[in-house]
C-alpha positions in Angstrom: 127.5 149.9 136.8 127.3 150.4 140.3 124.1 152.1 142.8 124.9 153.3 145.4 122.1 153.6 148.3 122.2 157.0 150.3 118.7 156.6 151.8 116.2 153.7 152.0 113.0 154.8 153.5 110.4 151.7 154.1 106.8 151.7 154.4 104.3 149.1 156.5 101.0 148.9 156.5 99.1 146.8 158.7 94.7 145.9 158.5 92.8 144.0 161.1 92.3 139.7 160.5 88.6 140.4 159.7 86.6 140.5 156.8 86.8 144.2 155.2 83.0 144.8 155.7 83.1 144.6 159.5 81.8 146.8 161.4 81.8 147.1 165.4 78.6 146.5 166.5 77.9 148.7 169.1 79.3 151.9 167.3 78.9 150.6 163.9 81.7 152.4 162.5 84.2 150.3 160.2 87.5 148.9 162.6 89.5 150.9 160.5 87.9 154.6 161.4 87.4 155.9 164.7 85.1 154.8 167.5 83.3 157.9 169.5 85.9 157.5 172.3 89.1 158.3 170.3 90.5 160.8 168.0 92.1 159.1 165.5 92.0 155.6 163.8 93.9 153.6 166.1 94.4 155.7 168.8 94.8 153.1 171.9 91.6 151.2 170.5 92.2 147.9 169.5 90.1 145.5 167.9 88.3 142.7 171.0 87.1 139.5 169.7 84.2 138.2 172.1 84.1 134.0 172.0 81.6 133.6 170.5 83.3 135.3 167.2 82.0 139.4 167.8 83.9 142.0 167.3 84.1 145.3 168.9 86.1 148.3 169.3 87.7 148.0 172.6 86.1 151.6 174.2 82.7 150.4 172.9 82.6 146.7 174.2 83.9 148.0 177.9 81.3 150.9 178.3 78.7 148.4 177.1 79.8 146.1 179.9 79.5 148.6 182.8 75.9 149.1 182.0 73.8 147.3 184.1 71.0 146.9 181.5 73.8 144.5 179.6 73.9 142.0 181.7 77.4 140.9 181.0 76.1 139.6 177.4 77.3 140.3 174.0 75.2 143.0 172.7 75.1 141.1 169.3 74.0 137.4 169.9 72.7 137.6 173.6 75.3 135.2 175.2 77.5 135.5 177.8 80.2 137.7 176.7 83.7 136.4 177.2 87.1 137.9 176.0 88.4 135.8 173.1 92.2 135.4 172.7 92.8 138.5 175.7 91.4 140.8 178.1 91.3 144.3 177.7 94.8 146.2 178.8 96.7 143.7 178.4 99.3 143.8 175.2 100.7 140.8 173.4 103.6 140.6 170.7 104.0 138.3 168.4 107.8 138.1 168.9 108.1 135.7 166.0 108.5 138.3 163.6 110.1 140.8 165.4 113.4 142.6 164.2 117.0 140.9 166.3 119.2 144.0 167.4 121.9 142.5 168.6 123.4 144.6 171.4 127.7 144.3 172.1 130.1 146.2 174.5 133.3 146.6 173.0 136.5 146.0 175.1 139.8 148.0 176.2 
């Protein structure tokens, strides 16, 4: 007996590397809803990891910055805030995993 395949539709999901009660903690809204600055979950918001282990939705942690009364500190623990692994705006990909298209030109 032979199947054939007409049409293969996949499916990803993806979650944050955090512990599934995380919450941001200027907003307090879970990293999978919506902060107040976007519309939908995900929308341009990503996930910033302070240094000394934080987490914040990306909106929240920069309008907490530009207030003077923050002082440049993590609005959790008081310390200096620094960006963890990247600075807001900037996009990495992990190209480890990423698909190979594999691009020819065919001759005369």
């Amino acid at each position: 007996m032979k199947v054939k395949i007409k049409k293969w539709n996949a499916v990803a999901t993806w979650r944050w590397d955090i512990p599934d009660d995380d919450v941001c903690g200027i907003c307090q809204v879970h990293f999978d809803g919506t902060c107040p600055a976007c519309k939908y979950p995900g929308d341009d918001c990503s996930l910033l990891s302070g240094k000394c282990g934080h987490n914040f939705h990306m909106h929240c942690v920069v309008e907490w910055l530009k207030q003077d009364s923050s002082k440049g500190q993590c609005p959790m623990c008081r310390q200096k805030f620094e960006w963890g692994n990247e600075q807001p705006n900037e996009t990495s990909v992990d190209t480890s995993r990423a698909p190979v298209v594999a691009q020819g030109t065919t001759g005369p």
